[in-house]
C-alpha positions as CSV (number, residue, x, y, z in Angstrom):
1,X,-13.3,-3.0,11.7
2,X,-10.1,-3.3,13.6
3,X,-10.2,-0.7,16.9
4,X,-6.3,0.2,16.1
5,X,-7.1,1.3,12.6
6,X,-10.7,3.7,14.0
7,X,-8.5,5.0,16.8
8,X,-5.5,5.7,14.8
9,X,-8.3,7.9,12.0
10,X,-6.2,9.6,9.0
11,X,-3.1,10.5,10.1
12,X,-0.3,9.3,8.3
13,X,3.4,9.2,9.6
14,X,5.9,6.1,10.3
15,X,4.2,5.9,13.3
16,X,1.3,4.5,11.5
17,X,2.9,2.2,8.8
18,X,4.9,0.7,12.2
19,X,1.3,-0.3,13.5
20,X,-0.1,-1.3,10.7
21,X,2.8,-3.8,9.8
22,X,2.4,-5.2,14.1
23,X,-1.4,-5.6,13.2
24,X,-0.7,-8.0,10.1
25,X,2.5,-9.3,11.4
26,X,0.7,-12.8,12.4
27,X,-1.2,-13.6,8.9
28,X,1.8,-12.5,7.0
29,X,5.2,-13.4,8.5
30,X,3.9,-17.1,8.0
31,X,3.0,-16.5,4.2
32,X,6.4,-15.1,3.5
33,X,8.3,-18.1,5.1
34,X,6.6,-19.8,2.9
35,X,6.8,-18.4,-0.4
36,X,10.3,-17.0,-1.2
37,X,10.3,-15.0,-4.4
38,X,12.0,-17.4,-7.5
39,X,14.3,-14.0,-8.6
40,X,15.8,-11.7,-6.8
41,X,17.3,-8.1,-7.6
42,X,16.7,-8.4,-11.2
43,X,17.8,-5.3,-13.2
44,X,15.5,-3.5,-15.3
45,X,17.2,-0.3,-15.9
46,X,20.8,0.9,-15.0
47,X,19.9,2.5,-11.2
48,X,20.6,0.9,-8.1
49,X,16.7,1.5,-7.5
50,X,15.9,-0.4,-10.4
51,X,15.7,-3.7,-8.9
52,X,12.6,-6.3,-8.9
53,X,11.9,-9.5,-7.7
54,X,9.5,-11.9,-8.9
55,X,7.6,-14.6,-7.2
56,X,5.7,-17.5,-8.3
57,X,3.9,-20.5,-6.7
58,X,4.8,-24.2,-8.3
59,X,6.6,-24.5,-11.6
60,X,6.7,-21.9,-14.2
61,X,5.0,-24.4,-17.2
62,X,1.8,-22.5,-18.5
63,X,2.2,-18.5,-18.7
64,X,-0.1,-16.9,-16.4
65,X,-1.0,-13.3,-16.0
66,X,1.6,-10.9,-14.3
67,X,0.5,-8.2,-11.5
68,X,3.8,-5.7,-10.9
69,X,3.0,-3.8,-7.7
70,X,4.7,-0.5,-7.2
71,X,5.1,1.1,-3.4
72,X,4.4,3.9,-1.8
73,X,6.2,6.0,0.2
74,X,5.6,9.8,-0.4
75,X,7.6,9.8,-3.6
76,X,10.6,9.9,-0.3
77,X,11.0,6.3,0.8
78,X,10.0,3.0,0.0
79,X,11.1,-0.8,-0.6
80,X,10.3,-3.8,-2.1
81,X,11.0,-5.8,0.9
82,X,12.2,-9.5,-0.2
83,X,12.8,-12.9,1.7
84,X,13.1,-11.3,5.2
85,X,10.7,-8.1,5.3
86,X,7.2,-9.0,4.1
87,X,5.7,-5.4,3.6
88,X,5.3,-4.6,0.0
89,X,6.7,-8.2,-0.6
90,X,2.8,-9.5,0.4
91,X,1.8,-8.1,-3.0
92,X,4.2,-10.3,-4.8
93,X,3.5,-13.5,-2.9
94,X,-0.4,-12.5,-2.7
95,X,-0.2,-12.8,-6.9
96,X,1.5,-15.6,-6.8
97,X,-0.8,-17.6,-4.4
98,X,-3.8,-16.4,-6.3
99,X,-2.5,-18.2,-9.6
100,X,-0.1,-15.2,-11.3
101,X,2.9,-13.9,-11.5
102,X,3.8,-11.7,-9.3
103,X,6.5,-8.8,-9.1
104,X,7.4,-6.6,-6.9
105,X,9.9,-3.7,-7.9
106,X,12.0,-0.3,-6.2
107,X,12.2,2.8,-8.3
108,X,14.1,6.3,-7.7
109,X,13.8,8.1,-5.0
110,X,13.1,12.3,-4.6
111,X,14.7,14.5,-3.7
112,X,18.0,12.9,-5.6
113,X,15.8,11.8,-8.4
114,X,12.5,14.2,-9.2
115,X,10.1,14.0,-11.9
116,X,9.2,11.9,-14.3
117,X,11.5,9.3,-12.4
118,X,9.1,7.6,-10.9
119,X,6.9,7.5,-14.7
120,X,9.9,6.1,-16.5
121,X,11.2,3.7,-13.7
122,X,7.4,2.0,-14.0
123,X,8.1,1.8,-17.7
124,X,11.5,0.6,-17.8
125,X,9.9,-2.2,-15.4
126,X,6.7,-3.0,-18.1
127,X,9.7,-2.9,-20.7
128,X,11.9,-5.6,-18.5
129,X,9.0,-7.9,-18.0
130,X,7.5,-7.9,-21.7
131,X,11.0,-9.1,-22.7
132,X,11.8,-11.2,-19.4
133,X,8.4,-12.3,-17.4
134,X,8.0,-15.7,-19.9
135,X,10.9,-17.1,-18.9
136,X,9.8,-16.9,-15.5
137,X,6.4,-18.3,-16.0
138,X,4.8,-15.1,-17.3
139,X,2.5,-14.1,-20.0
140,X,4.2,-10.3,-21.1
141,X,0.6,-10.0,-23.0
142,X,-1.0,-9.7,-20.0
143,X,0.2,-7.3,-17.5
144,X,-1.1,-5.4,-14.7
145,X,-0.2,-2.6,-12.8
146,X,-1.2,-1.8,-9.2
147,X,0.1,0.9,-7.6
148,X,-0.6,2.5,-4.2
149,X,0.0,6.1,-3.0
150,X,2.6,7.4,-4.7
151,X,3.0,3.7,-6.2
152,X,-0.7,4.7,-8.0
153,X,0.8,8.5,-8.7
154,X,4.1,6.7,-10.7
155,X,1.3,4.1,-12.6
156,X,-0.7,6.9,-14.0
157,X,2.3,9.1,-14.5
158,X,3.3,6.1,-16.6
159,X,0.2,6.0,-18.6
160,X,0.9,10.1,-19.8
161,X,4.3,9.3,-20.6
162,X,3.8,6.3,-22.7
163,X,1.6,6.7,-25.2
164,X,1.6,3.1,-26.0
165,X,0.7,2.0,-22.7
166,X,-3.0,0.2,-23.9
167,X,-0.7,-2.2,-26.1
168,X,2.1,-2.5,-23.3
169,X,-0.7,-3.6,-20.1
170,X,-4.1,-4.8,-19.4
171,X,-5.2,-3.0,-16.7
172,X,-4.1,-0.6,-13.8
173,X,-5.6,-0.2,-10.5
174,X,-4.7,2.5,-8.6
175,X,-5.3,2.7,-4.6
176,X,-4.9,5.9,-2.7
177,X,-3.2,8.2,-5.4
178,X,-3.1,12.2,-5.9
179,X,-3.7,12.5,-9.0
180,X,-3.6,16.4,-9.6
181,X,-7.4,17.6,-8.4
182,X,-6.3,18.7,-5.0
183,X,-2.8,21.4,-4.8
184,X,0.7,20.4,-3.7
185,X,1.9,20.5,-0.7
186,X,5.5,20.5,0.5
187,X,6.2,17.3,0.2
188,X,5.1,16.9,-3.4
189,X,7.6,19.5,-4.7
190,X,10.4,17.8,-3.6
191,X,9.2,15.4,-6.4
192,X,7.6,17.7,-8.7
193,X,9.4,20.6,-8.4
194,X,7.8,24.4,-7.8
195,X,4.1,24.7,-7.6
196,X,3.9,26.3,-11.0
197,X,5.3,23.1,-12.4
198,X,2.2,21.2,-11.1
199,X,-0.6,21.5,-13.9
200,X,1.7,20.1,-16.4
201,X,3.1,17.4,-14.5
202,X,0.8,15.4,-12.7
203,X,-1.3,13.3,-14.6
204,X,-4.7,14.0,-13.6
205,X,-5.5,14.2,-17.6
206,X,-4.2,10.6,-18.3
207,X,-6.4,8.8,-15.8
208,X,-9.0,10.6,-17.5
209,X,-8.4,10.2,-20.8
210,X,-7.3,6.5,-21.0
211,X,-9.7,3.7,-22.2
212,X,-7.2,1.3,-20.8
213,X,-9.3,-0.8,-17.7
214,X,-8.8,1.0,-14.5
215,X,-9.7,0.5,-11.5
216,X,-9.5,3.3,-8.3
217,X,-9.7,2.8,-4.7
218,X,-9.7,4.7,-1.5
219,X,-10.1,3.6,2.1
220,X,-12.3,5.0,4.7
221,X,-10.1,6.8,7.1
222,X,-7.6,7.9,4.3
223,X,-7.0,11.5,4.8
224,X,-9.4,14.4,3.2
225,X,-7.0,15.2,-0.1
226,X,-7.0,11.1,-1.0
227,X,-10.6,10.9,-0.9
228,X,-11.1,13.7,-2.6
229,X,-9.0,13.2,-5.2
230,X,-11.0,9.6,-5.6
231,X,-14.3,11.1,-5.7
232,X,-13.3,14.4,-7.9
233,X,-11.9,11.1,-10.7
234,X,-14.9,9.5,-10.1
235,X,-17.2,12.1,-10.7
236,X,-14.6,13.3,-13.9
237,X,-14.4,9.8,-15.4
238,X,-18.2,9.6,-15.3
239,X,-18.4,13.1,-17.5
240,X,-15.9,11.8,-20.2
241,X,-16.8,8.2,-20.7
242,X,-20.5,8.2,-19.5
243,X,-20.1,5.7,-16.6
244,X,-18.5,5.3,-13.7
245,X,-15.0,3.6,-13.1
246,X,-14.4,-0.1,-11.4
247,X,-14.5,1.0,-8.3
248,X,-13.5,-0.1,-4.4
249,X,-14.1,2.0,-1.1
250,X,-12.4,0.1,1.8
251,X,-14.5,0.6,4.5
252,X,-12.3,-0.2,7.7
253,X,-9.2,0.2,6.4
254,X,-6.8,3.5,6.2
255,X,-3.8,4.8,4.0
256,X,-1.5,2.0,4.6
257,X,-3.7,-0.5,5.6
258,X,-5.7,-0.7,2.8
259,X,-2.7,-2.0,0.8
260,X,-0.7,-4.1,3.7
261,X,-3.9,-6.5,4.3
262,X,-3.7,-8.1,0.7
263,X,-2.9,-11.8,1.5
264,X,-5.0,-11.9,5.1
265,X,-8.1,-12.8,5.7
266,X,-10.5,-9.9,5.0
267,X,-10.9,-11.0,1.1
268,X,-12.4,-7.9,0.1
269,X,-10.3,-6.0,-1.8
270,X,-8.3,-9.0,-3.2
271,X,-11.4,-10.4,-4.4
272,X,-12.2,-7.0,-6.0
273,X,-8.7,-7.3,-7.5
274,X,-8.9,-10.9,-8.9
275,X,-12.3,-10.1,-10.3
276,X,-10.9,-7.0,-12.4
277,X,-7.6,-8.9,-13.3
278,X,-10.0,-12.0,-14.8
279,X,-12.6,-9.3,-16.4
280,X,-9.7,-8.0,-18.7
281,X,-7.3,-11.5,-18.4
């Protein structure tokens, strides 16, 4: 367990995602020198947030799954990065090393843009890549989502909104989300609106009703509300369907971290990835 991430516990702030991107700087600056992404910016829906990149390793020639990874941010802030910021960028180029195609994509941003923007900028992107991700190397029949924070909130908002998401993607996994067990706080109504709002709008009732693959994580020193939320969707997924969800606890690892390592050495929670990606491939 790194000594930075134990000292630095649950708290969350840009404080924290400043540390966390220092502690990884070493493994991953080199990995994004190497691997530029092979589109840049592409437009899959009419906002100037609706931008994704793409990024491959060798020649497109036989289709190969595609992994879209969607930020987090606090529904506030947030980027893709690209060719000269790796974080959130990592995800992309972590696909692509690992034999897939992988994409990396912005969406809306609250206050300006509140719910369901963040639902139907995820679709717009499934959409874009279904009709765009073969000529790219991509197999649009097999696409998954992974999502973390309020990059897991958008995925499963995407799954109430789209009733058709089973036939549109293979899988989700969703790290670190808030998913509706736990109440709003401040922050969340400037996405969501008032709390009265909340019941029907998050989509606690999606990620418990879908049969589409799912997998849910949560690190060790993510706050109180994160891992409760993870073991309240544990415990609910269990009642409906009679077994527990794919699951991954990230012991050593906090909020930000738990995403921002993919692509280093500690193969944990990649290889859990690659293994749920192959089960439903």
């Amino acid at each position: 367990m790194s000594a930075i991430i134990r000292d630095i516990g649950t708290r969350l702030g840009p404080d924290v995602v400043a540390a966390m991107r220092d502690l990884y700087e070493a493994e991953q600056a080199p990995l994004a020198a190497a691997l530029p992404p092979v589109a840049l910016d592409c437009a899959y829906g009419p906002d100037a947030r609706n931008r994704l990149d793409l990024y491959r390793q060798g020649e497109a020639g036989e289709r190969r799954p595609v992994v879209l990874f969607v930020h987090g941010g606090g529904f506030l802030v947030g980027d893709k990065g690209g060719p000269d910021t790796w974080a959130n960028a990592h995800v992309g180029r972590w696909a692509a090393a690992n034999g897939m195609l992988g994409a990396v994509m912005n969406y809306r941003l609250a206050p300006q843009h509140m719910w369901p923007s963040g639902a139907e900028d995820v679709g717009l992107a499934v959409d874009w890549l279904r009709g765009h991700a073969a000529g790219h190397g991509g197999d649009p029949e097999r696409i998954f989502l992974l999502g973390t924070s309020a990059g897991a909130v958008h995925v499963s908002a995407f799954l109430k909104a789209r009733a058709d998401h089973e036939g549109l993607v293979r899988g989700a996994a969703l790290l670190s989300g808030l998913y509706g067990v736990t109440p709003l706080d401040e922050r969340d109504m400037r996405y969501y609106g008032p709390q009265d709002c909340y019941a029907l709008r998050m989509p606690l009732s999606a990620v418990m009703e879908t049969r589409l693959p799912l997998l849910l994580a949560c690190a060790e020193f993510d706050p109180p509300r994160f891992q409760a939320e993870w073991a309240s969707m544990m415990q609910g997924r269990l009642g409906r369907h009679g077994r527990l969800p794919r699951a991954h606890y990230a012991s050593g690892h906090n909020h930000y971290s738990m995403a921002m390592h993919l692509g280093t050495a500690d193969r944990r929670l990649s290889d859990e990835l690659l293994a749920f990606f192959a089960d439903h491939d």
